[in-house]
KOLDO-567989 format. One line per field, with one value per residue (C-alpha): residue number from 1; residue in one letter; z, x, y. Coordinates in nm, 4 decimals, padded with zeros to 6 digits. Each point is the difference from the previous one (the first is absolute). Layout:
% residues N
k: c(NUM ...)
r: c(A ...)
pz: c(Z ...)
px: c(X ...)
py: c(Y ...)
END
This chain:
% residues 272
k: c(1 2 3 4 5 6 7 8 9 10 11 12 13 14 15 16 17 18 19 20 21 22 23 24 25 26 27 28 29 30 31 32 33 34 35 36 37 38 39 40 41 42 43 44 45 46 47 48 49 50 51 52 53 54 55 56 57 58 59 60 61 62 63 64 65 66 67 68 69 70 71 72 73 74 75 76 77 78 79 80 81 82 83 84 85 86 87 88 89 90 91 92 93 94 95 96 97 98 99 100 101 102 103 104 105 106 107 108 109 110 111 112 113 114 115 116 117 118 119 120 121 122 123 124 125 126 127 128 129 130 131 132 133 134 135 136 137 138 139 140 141 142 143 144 145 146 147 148 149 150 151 152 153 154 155 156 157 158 159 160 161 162 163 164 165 166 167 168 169 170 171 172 173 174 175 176 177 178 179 180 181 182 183 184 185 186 187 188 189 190 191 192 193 194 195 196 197 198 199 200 201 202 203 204 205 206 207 208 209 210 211 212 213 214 215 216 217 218 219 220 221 222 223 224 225 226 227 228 229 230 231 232 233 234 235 236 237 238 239 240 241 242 243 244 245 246 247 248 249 250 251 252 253 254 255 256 257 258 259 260 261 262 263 264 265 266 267 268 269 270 271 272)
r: c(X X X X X X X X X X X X X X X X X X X X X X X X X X X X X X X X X X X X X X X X X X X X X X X X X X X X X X X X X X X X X X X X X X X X X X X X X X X X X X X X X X X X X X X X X X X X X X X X X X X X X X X X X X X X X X X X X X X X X X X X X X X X X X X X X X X X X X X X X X X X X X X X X X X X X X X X X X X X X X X X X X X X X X X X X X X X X X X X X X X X X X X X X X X X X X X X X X X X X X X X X X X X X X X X X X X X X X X X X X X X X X X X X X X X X X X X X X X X X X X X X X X X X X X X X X X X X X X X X X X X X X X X X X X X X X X X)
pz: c(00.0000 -00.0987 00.3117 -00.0041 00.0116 00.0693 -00.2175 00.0227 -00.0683 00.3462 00.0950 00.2502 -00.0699 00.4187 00.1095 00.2225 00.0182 00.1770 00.2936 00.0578 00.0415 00.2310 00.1968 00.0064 00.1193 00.2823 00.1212 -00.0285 00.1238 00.2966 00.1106 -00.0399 00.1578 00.2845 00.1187 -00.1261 00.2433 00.3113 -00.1145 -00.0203 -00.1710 -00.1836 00.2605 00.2459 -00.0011 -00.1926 -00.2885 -00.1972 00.0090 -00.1017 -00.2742 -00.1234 00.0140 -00.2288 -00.2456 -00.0733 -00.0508 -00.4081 00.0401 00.2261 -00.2334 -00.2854 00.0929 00.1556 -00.3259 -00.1940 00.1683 00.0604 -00.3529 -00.2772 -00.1501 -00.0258 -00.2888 00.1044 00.3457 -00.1987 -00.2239 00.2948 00.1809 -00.3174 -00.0419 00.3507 -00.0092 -00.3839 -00.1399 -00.3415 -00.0925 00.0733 -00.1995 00.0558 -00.1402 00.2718 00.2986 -00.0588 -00.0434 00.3138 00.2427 -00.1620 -00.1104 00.3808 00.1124 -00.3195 00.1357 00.3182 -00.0859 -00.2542 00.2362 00.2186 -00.2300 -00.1179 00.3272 00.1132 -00.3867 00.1501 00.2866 00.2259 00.2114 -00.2112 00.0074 00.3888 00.1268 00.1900 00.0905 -00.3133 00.2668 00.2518 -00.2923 -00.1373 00.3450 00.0188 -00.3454 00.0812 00.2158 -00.3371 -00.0731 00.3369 -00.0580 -00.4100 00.1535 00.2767 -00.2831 -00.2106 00.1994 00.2035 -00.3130 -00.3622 00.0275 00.2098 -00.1912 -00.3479 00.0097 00.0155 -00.1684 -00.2945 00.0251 00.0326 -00.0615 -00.3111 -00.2289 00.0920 -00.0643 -00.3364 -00.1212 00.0612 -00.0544 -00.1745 00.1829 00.0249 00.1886 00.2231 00.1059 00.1123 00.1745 00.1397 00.1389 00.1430 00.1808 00.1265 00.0944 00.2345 00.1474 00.1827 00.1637 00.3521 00.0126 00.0109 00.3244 00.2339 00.1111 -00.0987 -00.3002 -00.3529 -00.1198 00.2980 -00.0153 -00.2705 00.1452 -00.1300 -00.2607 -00.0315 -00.3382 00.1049 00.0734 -00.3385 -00.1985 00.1744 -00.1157 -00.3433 -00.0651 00.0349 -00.3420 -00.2430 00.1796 -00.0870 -00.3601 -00.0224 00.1714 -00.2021 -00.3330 00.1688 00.1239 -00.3858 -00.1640 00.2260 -00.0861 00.3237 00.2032 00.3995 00.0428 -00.2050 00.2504 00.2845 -00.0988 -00.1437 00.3480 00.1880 -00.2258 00.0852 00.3778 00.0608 -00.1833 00.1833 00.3821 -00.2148 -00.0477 00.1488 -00.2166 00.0719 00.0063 -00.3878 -00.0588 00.0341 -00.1979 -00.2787 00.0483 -00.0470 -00.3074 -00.1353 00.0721 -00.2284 -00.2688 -00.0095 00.0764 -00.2679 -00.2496 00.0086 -00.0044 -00.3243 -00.1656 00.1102 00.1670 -00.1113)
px: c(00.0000 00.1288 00.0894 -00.2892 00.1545 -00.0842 -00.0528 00.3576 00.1746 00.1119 -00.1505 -00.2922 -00.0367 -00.0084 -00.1764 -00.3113 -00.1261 -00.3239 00.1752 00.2758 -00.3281 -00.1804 00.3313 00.0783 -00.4076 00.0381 00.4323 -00.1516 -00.3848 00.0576 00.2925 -00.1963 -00.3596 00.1990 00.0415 -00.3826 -00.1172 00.1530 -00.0536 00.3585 00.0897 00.3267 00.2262 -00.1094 00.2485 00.0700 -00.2382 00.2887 00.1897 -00.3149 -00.0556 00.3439 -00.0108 -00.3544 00.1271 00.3247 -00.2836 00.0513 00.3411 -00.0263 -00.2000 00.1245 00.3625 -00.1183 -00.1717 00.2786 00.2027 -00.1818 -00.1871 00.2530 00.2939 00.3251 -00.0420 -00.3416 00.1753 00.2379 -00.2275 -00.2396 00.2986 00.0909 -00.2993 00.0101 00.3516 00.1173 -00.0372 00.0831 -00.3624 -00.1340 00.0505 00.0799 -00.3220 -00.1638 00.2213 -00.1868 -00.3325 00.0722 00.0941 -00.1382 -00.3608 -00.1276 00.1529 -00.1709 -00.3198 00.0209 00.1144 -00.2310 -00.2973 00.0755 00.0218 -00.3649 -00.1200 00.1437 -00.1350 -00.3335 00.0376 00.1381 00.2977 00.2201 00.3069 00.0747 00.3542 00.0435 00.3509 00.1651 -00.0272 00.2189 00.2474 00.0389 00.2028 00.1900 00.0512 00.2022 -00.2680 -00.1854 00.2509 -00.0668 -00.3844 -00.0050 00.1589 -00.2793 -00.2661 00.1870 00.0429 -00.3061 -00.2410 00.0707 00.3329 -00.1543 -00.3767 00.1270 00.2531 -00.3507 -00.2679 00.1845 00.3022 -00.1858 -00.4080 -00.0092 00.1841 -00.2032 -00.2961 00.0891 00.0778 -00.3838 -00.1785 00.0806 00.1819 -00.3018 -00.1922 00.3170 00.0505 -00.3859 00.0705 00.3125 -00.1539 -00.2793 00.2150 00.2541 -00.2790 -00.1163 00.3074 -00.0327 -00.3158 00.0850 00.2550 -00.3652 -00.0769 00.3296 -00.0490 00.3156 00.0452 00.0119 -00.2806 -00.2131 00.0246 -00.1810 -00.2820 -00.1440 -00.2816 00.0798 -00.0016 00.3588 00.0217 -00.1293 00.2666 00.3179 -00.2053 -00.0914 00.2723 00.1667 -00.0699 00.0753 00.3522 00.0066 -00.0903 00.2860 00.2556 -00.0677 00.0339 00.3383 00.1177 -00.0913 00.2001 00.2393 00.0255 -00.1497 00.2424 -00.1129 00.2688 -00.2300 -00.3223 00.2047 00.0815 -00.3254 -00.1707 00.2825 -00.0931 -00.3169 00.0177 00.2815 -00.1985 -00.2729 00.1969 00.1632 -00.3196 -00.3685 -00.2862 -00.3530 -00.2974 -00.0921 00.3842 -00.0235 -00.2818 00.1318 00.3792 -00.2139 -00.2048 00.3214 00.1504 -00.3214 00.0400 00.3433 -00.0311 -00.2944 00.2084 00.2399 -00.2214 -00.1848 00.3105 00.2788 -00.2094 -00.2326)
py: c(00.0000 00.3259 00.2918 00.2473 00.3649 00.3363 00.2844 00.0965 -00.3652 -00.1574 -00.3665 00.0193 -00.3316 -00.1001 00.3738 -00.0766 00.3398 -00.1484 -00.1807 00.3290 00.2152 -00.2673 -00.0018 00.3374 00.0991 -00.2757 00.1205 00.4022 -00.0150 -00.2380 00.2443 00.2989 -00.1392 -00.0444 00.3519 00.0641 -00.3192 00.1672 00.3779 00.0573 00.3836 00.0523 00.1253 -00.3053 -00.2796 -00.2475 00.1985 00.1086 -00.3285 -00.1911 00.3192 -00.0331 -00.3887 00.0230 00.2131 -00.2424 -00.2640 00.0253 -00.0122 -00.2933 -00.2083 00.0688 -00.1077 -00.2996 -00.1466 00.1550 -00.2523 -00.2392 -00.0027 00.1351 -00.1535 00.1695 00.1977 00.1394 00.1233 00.1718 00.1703 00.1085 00.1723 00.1715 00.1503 00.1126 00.1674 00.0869 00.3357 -00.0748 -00.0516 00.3661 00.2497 00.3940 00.0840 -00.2804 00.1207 00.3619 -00.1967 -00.1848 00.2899 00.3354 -00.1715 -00.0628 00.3748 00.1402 -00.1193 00.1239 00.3195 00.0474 -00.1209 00.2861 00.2777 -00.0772 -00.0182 00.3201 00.1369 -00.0995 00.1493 -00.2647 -00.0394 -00.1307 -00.1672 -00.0327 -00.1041 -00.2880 -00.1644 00.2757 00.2398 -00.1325 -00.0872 00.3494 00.0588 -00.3370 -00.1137 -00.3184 -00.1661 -00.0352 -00.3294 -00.2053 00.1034 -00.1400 -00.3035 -00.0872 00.0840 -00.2239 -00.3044 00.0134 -00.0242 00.0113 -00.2461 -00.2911 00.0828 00.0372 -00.3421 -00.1626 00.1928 00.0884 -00.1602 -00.4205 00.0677 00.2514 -00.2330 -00.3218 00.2266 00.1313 -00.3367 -00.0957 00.3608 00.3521 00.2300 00.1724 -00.2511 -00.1417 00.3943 00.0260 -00.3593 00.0725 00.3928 -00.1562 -00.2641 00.2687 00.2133 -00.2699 -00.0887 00.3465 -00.0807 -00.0576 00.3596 00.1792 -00.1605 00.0769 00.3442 00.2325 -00.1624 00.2109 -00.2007 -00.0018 00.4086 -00.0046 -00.1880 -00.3399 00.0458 00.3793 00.1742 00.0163 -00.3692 -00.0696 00.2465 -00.2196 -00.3825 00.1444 00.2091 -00.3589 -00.1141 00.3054 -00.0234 -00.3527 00.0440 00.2937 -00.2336 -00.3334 00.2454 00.1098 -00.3704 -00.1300 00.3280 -00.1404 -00.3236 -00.1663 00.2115 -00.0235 00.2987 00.1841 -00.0521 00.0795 00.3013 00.0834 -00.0774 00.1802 00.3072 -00.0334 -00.0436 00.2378 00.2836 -00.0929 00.0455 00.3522 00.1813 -00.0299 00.0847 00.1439 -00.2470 00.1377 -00.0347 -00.3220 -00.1061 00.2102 -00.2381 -00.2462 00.0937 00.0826 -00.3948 -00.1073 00.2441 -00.1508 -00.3615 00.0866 00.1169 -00.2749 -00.2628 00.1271 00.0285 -00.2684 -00.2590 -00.2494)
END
């Protein structure tokens, strides 16, 4: 029987997208209902350990069936994917860290246009007076989310997906998924997710806003020729811009109107 592969070339042949999301749902949600069953907030102890813990759940899994499940050459092409940069190009590294900033940016000048608030600073402020604790604060961002997240969403799921569906439909899958994944962060009070209050217009931005990101970063990891580097800076993008600025409650439903014009755009004309 011949390998199946992914859109970009490498063997899938032994991905089981469906058990690394069964396993990652049952490592990440019994963690996190934990802290929910005793009413546990985010500075209470041992909430960030079981947080952190939770979010390396996609790493977890995914580098236990890596080695449990792939041969040798599938290991090596996974962990090229996750740390080459020969596959993305100048015109993708502006994609991949002005596109998110753009959004923001541009989110908050039509709010303020409409008479809103605007762009507000969050964390940038504090930076303006002590540039160099911007590095140690990209790293945390970076490790504690799109690194451990992105080695399994994108970096083991996506291509299993696109080698049954379009990346259309594996994007809406995958968003949908991720989106999910987050569930339990709404219920443990000082949480980022759990500020914006479960079933809130503001709840419903984060979950939906889930998918047009998806859509944008499959079109980016295919341009990139299944490139997990490319995700994880993609998400970082995202999340760091995110902890940078802090828009107005119309700010962010335009940022997210603007993710599905986007993700819209794309999929009408590169994805089938």
């Amino acid at each position: 029987m011949s390998r199946r592969r992914a859109p970009d070339g490498f063997s899938i042949s032994n991905y089981r997208p469906w058990l690394y999301m069964g396993l990652t749902f049952l490592w990440s949600w019994t963690l996190l209902w934990i802290p929910v069953g005793f009413s546990l907030g985010a500075a209470d102890f041992p909430v960030a350990i079981l947080r952190a813990a939770s979010g390396a759940g996609p790493m977890i899994v995914t580098l236990y069936l890596v080695y449990s499940r792939l041969d040798a050459d599938d290991r090596a092409d996974y962990w090229v994917r996750l740390v080459s940069f020969r596959h993305i190009s100048p015109a993708l590294w502006l994609m991949v860290f002005l596109f998110p900033l753009a959004i923001v940016l541009s989110s908050g000048a039509i709010d303020q246009i409409l008479g809103g608030t605007g762009l507000q600073l969050e964390a940038a402020e504090r930076f303006v007076e002590q540039p160099l604790a911007i590095l140690p604060y990209a790293l945390f961002i970076l490790a504690f989310g799109p690194l451990p997240e992105e080695m399994g969403w994108r970096g083991y799921a996506l291509p299993a997906l696109q080698a049954r569906w379009s990346p259309l439909v594996s994007s809406v899958v995958l968003g949908v998924i991720w989106a999910l994944w987050h569930l339990p962060l709404f219920f443990i009070p000082g949480t980022y997710q759990a500020n914006l209050v479960f079933l809130s217009p503001s709840f419903w931005w984060f979950m939906l806003g889930m998918i047009p990101e998806t859509i944008l970063m499959t079109w980016v990891f295919n341009h990139c020729r299944g490139s997990t580097l490319s995700a994880v800076l993609i998400h970082f993008a995202i999340n760091f811009t995110g902890e940078l600025f802090m828009l107005s409650s119309r700010g962010d439903v335009i940022a997210f109107l603007m993710w599905c014009v986007a993700a819209g755009m794309v999929a009408i004309l590169s994805m089938k």
